[in-house]
BALOBA-1460 file (C-alpha; in Angstrom, 3 decimals):
// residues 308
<rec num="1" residu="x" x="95.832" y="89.941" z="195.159"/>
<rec num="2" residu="x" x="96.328" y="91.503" z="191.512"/>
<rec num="3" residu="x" x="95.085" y="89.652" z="188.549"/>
<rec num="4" residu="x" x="97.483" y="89.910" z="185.861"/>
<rec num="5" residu="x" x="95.868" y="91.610" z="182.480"/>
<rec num="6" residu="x" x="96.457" y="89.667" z="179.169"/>
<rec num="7" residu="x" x="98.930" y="91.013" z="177.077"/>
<rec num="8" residu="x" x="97.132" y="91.334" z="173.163"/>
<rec num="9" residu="x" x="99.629" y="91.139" z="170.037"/>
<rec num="10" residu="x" x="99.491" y="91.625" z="166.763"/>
<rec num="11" residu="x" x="98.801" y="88.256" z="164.704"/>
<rec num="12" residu="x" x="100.957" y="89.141" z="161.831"/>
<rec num="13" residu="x" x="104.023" y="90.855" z="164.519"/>
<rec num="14" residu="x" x="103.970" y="89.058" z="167.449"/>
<rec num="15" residu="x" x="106.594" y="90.942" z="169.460"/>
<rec num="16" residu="x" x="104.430" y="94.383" z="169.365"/>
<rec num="17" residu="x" x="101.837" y="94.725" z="171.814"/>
<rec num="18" residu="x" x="98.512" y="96.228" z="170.941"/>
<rec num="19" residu="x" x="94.700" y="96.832" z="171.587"/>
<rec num="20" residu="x" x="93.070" y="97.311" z="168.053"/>
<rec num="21" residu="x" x="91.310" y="94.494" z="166.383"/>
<rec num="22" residu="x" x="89.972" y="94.634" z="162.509"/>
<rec num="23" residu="x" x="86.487" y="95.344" z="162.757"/>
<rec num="24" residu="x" x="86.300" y="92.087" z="160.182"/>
<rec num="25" residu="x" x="87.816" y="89.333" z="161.579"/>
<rec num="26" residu="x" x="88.391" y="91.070" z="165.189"/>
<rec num="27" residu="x" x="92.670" y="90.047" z="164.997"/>
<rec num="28" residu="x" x="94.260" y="92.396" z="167.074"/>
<rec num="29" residu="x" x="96.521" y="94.925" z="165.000"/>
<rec num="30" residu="x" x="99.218" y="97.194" z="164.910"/>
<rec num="31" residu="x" x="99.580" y="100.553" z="163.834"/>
<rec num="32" residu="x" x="101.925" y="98.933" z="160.607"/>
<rec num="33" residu="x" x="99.171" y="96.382" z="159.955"/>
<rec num="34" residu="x" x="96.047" y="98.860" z="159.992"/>
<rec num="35" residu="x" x="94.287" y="99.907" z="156.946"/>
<rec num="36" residu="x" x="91.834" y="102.524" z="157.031"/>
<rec num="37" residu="x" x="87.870" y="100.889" z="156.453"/>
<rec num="38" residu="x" x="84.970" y="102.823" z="156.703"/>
<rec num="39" residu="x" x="84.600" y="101.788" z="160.052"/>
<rec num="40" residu="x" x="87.741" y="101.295" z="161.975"/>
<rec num="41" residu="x" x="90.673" y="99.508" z="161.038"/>
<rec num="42" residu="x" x="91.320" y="96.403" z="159.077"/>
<rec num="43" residu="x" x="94.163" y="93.930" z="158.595"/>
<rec num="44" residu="x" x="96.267" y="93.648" z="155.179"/>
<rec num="45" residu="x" x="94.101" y="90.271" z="154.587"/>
<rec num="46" residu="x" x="90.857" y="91.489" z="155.203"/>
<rec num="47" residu="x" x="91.332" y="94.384" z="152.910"/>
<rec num="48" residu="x" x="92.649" y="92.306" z="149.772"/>
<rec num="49" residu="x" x="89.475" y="90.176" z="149.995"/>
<rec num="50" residu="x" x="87.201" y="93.001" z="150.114"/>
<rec num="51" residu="x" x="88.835" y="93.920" z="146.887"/>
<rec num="52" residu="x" x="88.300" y="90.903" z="145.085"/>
<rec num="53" residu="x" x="84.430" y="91.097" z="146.802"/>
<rec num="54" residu="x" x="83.778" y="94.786" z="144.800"/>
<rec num="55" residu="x" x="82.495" y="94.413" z="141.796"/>
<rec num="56" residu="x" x="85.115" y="95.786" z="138.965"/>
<rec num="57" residu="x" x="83.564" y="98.551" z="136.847"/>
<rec num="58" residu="x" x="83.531" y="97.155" z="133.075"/>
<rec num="59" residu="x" x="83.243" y="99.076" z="129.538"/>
<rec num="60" residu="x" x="80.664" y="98.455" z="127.774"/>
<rec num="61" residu="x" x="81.691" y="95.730" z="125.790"/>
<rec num="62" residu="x" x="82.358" y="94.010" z="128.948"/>
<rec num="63" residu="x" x="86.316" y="94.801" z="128.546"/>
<rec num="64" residu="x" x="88.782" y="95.679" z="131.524"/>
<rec num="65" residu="x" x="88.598" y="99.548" z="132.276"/>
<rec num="66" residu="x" x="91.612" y="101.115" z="131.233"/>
<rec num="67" residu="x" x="92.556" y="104.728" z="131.670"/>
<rec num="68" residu="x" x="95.922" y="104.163" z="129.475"/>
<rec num="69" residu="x" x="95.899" y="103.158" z="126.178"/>
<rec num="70" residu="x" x="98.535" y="100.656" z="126.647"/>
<rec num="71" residu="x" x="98.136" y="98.946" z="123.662"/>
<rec num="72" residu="x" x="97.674" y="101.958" z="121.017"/>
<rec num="73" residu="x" x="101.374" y="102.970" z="122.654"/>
<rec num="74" residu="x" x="102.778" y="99.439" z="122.171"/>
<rec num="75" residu="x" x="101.871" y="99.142" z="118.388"/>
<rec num="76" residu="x" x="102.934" y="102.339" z="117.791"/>
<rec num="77" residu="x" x="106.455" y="101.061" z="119.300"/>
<rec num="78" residu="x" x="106.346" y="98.114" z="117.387"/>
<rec num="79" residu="x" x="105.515" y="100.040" z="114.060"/>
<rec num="80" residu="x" x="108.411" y="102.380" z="114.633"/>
<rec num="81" residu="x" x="111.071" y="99.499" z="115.731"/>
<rec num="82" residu="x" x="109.863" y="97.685" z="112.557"/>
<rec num="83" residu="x" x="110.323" y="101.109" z="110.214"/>
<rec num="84" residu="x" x="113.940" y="101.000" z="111.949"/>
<rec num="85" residu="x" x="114.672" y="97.455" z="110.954"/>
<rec num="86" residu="x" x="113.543" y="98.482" z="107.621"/>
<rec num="87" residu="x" x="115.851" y="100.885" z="107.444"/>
<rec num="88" residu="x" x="118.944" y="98.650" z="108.514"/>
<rec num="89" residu="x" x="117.446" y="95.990" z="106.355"/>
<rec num="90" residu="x" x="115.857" y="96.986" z="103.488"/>
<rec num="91" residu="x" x="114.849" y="92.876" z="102.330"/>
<rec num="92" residu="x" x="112.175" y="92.903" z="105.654"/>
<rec num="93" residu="x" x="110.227" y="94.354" z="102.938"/>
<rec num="94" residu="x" x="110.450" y="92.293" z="100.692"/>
<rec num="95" residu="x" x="110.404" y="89.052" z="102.527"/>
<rec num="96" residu="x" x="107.454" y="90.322" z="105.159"/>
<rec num="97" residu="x" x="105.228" y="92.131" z="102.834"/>
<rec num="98" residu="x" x="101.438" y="91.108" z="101.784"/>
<rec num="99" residu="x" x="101.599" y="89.138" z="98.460"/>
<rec num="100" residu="x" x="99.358" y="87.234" z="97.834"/>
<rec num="101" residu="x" x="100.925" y="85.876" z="94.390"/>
<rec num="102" residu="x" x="104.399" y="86.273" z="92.909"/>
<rec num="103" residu="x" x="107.568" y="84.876" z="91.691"/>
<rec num="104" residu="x" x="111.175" y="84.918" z="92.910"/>
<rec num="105" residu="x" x="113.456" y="84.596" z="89.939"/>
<rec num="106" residu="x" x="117.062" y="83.105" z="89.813"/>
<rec num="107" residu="x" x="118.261" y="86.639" z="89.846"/>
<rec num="108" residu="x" x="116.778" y="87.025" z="93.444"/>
<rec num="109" residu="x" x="114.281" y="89.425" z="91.351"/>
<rec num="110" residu="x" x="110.249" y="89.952" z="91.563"/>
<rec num="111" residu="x" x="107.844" y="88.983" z="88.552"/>
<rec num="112" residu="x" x="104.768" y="88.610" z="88.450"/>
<rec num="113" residu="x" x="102.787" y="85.489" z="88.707"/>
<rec num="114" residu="x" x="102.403" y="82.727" z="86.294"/>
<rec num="115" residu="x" x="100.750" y="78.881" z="86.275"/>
<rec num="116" residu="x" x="102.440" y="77.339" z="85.423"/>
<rec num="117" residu="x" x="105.752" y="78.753" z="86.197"/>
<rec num="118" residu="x" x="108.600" y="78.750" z="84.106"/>
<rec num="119" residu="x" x="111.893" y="76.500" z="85.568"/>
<rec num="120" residu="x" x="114.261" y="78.272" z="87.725"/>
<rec num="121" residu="x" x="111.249" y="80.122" z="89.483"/>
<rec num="122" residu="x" x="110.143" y="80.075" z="92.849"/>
<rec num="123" residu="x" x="106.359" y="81.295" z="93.965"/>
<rec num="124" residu="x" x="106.571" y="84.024" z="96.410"/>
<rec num="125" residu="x" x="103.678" y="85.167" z="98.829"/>
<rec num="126" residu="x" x="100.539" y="83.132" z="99.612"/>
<rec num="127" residu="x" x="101.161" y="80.739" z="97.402"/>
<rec num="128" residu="x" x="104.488" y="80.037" z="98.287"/>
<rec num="129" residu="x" x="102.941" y="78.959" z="102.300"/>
<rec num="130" residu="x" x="104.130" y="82.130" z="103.369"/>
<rec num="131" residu="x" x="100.760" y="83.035" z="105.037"/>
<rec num="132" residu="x" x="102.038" y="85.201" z="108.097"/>
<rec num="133" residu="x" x="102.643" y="87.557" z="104.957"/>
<rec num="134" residu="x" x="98.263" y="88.390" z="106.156"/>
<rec num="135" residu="x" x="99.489" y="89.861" z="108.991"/>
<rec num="136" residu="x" x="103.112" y="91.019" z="109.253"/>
<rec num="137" residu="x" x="102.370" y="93.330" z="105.997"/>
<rec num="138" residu="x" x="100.474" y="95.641" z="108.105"/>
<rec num="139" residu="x" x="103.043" y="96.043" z="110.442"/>
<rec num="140" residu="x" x="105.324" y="97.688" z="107.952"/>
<rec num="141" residu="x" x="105.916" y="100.692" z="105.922"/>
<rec num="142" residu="x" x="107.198" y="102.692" z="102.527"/>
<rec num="143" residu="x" x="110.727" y="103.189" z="102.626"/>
<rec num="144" residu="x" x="111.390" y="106.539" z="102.776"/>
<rec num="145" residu="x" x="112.574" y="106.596" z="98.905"/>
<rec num="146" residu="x" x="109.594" y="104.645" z="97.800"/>
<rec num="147" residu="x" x="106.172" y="105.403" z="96.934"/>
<rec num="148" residu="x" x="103.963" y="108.249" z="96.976"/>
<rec num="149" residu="x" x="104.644" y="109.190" z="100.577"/>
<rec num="150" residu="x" x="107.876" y="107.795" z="101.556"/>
<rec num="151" residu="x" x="108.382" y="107.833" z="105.439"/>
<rec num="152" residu="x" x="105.180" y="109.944" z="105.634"/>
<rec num="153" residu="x" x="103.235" y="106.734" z="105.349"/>
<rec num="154" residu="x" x="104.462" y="105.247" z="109.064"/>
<rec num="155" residu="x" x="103.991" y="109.129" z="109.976"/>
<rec num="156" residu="x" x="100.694" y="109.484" z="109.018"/>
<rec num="157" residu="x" x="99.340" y="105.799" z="110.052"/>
<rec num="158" residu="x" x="101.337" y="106.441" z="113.615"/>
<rec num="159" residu="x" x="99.288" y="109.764" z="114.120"/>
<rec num="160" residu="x" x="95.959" y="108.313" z="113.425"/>
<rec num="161" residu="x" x="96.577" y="105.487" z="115.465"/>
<rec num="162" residu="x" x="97.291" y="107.686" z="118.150"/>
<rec num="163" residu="x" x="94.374" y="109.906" z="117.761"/>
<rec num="164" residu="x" x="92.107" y="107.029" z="116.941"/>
<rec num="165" residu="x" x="93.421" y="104.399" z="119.631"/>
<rec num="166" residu="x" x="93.455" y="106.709" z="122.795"/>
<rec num="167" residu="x" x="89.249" y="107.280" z="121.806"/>
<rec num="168" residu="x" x="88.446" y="103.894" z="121.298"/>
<rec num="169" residu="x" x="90.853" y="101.440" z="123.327"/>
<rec num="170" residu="x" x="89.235" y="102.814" z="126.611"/>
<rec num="171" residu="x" x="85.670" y="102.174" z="125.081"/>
<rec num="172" residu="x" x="86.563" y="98.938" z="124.857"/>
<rec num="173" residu="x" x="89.438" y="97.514" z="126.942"/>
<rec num="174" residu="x" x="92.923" y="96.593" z="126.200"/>
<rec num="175" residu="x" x="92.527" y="92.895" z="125.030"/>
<rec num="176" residu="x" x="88.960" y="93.596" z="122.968"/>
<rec num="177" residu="x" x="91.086" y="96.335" z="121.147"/>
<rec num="178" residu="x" x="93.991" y="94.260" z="120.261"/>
<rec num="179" residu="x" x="91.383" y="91.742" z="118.814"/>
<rec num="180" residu="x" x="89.611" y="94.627" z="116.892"/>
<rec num="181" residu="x" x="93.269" y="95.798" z="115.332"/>
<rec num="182" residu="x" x="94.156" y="92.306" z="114.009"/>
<rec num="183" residu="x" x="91.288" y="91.099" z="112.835"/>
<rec num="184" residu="x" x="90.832" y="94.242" z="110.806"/>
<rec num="185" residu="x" x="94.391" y="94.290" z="109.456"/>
<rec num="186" residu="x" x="93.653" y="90.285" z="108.790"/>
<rec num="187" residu="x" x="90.253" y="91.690" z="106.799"/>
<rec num="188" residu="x" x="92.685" y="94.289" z="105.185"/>
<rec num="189" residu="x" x="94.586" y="91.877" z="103.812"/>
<rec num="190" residu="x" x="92.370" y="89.084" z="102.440"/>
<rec num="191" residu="x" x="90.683" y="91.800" z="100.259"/>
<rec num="192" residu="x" x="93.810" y="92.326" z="98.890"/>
<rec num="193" residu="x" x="94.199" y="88.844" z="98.649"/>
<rec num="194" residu="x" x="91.027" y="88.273" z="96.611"/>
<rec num="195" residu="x" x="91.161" y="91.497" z="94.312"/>
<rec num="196" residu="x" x="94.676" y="92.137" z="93.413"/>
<rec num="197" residu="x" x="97.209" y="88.914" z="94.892"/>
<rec num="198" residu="x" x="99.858" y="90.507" z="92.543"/>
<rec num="199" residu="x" x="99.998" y="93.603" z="94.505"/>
<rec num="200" residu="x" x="102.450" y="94.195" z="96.984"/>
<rec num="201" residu="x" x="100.960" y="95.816" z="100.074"/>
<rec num="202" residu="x" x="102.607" y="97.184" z="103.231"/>
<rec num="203" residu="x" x="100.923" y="99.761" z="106.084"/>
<rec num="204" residu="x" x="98.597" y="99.920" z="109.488"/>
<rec num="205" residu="x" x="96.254" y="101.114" z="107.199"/>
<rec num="206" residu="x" x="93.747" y="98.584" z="106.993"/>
<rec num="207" residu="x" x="93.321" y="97.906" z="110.436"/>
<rec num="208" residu="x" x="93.360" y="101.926" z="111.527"/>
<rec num="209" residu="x" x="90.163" y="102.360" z="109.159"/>
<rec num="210" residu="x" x="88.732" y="99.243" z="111.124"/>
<rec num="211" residu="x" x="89.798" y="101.373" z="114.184"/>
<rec num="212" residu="x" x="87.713" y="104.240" z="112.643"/>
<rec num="213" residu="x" x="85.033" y="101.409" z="112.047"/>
<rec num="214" residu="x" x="84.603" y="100.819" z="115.629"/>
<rec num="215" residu="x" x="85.016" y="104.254" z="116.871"/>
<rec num="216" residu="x" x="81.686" y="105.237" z="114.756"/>
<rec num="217" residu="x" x="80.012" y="101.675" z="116.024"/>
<rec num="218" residu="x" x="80.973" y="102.547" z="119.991"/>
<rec num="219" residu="x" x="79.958" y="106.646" z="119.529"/>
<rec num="220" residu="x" x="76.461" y="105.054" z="118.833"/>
<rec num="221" residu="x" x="76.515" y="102.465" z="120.977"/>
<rec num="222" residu="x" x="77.690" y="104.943" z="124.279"/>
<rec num="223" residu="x" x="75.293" y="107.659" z="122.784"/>
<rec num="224" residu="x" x="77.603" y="110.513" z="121.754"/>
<rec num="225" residu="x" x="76.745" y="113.438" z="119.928"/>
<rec num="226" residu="x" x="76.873" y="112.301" z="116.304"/>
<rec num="227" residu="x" x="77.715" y="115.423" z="114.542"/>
<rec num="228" residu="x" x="81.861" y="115.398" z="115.235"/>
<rec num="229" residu="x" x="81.886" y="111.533" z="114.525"/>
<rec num="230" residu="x" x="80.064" y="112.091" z="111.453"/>
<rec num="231" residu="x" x="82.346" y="114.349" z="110.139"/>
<rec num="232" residu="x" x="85.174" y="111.478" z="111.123"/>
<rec num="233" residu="x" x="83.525" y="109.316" z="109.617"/>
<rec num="234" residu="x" x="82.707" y="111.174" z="105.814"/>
<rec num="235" residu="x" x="86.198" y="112.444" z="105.601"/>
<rec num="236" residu="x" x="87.288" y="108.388" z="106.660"/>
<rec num="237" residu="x" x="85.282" y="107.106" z="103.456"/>
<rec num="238" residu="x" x="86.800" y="110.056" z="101.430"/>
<rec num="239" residu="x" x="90.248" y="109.384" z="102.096"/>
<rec num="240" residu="x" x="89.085" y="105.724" z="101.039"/>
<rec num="241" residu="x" x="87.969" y="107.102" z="97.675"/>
<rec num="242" residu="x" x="90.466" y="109.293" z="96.927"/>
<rec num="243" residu="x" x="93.338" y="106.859" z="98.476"/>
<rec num="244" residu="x" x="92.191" y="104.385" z="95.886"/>
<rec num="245" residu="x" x="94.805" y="106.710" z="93.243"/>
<rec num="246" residu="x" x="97.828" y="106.019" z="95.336"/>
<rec num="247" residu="x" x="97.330" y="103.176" z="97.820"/>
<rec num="248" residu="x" x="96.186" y="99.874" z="98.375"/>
<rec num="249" residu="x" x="92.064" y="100.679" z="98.450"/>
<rec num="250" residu="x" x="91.691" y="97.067" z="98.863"/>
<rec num="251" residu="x" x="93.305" y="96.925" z="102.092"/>
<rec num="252" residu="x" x="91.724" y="100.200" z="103.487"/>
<rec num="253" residu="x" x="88.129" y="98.783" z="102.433"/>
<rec num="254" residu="x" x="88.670" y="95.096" z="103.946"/>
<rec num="255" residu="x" x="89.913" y="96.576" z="107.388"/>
<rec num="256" residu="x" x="87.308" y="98.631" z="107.506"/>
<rec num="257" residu="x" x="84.581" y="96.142" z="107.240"/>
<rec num="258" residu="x" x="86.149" y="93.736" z="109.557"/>
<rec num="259" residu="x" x="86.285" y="96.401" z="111.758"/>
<rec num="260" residu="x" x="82.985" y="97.011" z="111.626"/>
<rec num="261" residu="x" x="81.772" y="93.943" z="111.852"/>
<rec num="262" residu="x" x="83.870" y="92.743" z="115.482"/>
<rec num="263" residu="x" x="82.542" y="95.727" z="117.003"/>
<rec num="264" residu="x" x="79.483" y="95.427" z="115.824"/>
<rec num="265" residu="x" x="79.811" y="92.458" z="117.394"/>
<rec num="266" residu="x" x="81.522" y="93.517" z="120.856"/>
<rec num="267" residu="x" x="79.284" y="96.207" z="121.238"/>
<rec num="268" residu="x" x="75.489" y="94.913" z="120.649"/>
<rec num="269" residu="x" x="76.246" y="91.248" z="122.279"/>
<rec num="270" residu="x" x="73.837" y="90.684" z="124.936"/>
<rec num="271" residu="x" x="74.544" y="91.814" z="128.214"/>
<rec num="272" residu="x" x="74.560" y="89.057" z="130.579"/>
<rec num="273" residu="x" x="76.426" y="85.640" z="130.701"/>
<rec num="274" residu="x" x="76.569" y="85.352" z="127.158"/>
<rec num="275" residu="x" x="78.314" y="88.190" z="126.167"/>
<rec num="276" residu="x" x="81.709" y="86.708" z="125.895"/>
<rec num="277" residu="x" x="80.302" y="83.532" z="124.046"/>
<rec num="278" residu="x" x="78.807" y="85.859" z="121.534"/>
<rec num="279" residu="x" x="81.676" y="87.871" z="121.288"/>
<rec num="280" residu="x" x="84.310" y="85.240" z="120.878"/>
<rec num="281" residu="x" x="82.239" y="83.073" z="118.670"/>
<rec num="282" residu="x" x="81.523" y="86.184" z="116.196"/>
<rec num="283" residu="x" x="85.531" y="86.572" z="116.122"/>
<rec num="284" residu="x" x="86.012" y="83.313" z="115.360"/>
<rec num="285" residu="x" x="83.429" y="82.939" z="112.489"/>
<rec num="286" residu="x" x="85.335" y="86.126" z="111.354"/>
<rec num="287" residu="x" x="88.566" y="84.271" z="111.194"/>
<rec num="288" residu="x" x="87.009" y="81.481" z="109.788"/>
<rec num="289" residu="x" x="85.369" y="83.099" z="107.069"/>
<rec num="290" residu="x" x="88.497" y="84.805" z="105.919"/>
<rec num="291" residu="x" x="90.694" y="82.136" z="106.548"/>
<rec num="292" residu="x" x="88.026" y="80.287" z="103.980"/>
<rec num="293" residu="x" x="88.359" y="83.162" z="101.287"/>
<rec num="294" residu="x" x="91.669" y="83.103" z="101.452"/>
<rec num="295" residu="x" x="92.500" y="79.306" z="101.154"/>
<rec num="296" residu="x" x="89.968" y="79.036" z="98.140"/>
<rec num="297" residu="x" x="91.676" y="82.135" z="96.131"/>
<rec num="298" residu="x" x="95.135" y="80.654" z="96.976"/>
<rec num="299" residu="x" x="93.677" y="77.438" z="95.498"/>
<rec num="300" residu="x" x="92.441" y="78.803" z="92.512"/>
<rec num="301" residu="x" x="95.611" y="80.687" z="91.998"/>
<rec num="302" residu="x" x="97.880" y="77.478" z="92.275"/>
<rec num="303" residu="x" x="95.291" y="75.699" z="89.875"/>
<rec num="304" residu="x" x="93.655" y="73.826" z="92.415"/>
<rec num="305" residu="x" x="95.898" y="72.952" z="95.303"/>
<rec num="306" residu="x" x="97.284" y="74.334" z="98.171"/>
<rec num="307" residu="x" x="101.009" y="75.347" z="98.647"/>
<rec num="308" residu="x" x="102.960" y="73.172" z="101.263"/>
């Protein structure tokens, strides 16, 4: 008498017959459900949780590897969106840019600042509790009928954030470079804050130089031939001289020390579990520290209080 043989199916079909198991979990398999492993097949589930088993390769700062510079392309997009608005609207200057102290008059006009202030006057800026004016300033440009440059400021900031941002946002990761840009266009603009309040100050600039910052700090830190990033570098702190005729040198100087300083940070915290501690707790006494500055200026500026 025949036996009967046992008819094997595939655990994840189980209408189509079949004689392969995954040399993991030993499931039988179908063709459709076989992944190619070193040895044999696999299943679809045995595969995913080898991948979450490997070990992800890390930059070292301890960031996400990145081949794209995702985040270099998105601010350029944003930059260029918000020199559009500008464009359309020509008050997203005015209302958006970094002042740190200034009047609004009943003519809808700008004046300078005064404490006390005469009636009909509103305070404009910092002092008015208009501090996302720290950060939103760097995110726009001249007009192209004002200033030295006109629309060659966005141009020129755009191309050295591109140059710049495709070197060093892979060196460090997408989120540890978005951190890096803000804080150093928040650094950019507390400077101003503290040396000239008066001034009105638009531009990436600040945070690109802390961009430039960090691309000297990393090129040390990974080892790199010196002599090309030295050049960068001297012709960096010459613009910064020579910028100081026609731009806002206060902003340029303050990103670029904030700059330095996070990746400073990111890039010499110790490599083991307390990396990210280190990391996030030297951002945050960053932040802190500005924030500080800025509140006591604003203070002094409104003769002793702060503006609601």
């Amino acid at each position: 008498m025949d036996s009967e043989s046992t008819v094997t199916t595939c655990y994840r079909h189980p209408k189509v017959e079949c004689h392969v198991r995954c040399t993991r979990c030993e499931r039988y398999i179908c063709p459709d459900c076989m992944r190619e492993a070193a040895v044999g097949h696999q299943c679809p589930e045995c595969v995913r949780e080898g991948a979450r088993s490997v070990r992800q390769a890390r930059t070292v700062v301890g960031g996400r590897v990145s081949a794209v510079p995702v985040v270099t392309y998105v601010l350029i997009v944003v930059n260029v969106l918000v020199y559009v608005a500008e464009l359309v609207r020509p008050e997203i200057v005015d209302r958006f840019a970094m002042v740190g102290a200034g009047l609004t008059g009943p003519d809808g006009g700008h004046y300078l600042w005064a404490d006390p202030y005469p009636a009909g006057y509103t305070p404009e800026g910092l002092v008015g509790g208009e501090w996302y004016r720290l950060l939103t300033g760097a995110f726009l440009h001249l007009p192209p009928t004002e200033g030295t440059f006109g629309v060659f400021h966005v141009v020129m900031n755009m191309v050295a954030l591109w140059n710049l941002g495709r070197l060093v946002e892979p060196m460090l990761g997408r989120v540890h470079f978005l951190v890096l840009y803000l804080l150093s266009a928040l650094g950019g603009s507390v400077l101003v804050l503290l040396i000239a309040p008066q001034d009105a100050v638009v531009g990436a600039s600040g945070a690109i130089f802390g961009v430039g910052a960090a691309y000297y700090v990393l090129a040390r830190r990974v080892g790199l031939h010196m002599g090309q990033v030295n050049r960068f570098m001297t012709g960096l702190l010459l613009w910064l001289v020579l910028s100081a005729l026609v731009t806002s040198w206060e902003g340029h100087l303050g990103g670029l020390l904030a700059g330095g300083a996070v990746s400073l940070a990111f890039a010499y915290a110790p490599r083991d579990g307390r990396r990210t501690v280190v990391q996030v707790g030297a951002c945050l006494l960053l932040v802190a520290v500005l924030t500080a500055a800025a509140v006591v200026k604003v203070s002094g500026l409104t003769g002793g209080g702060l503006p609601q």
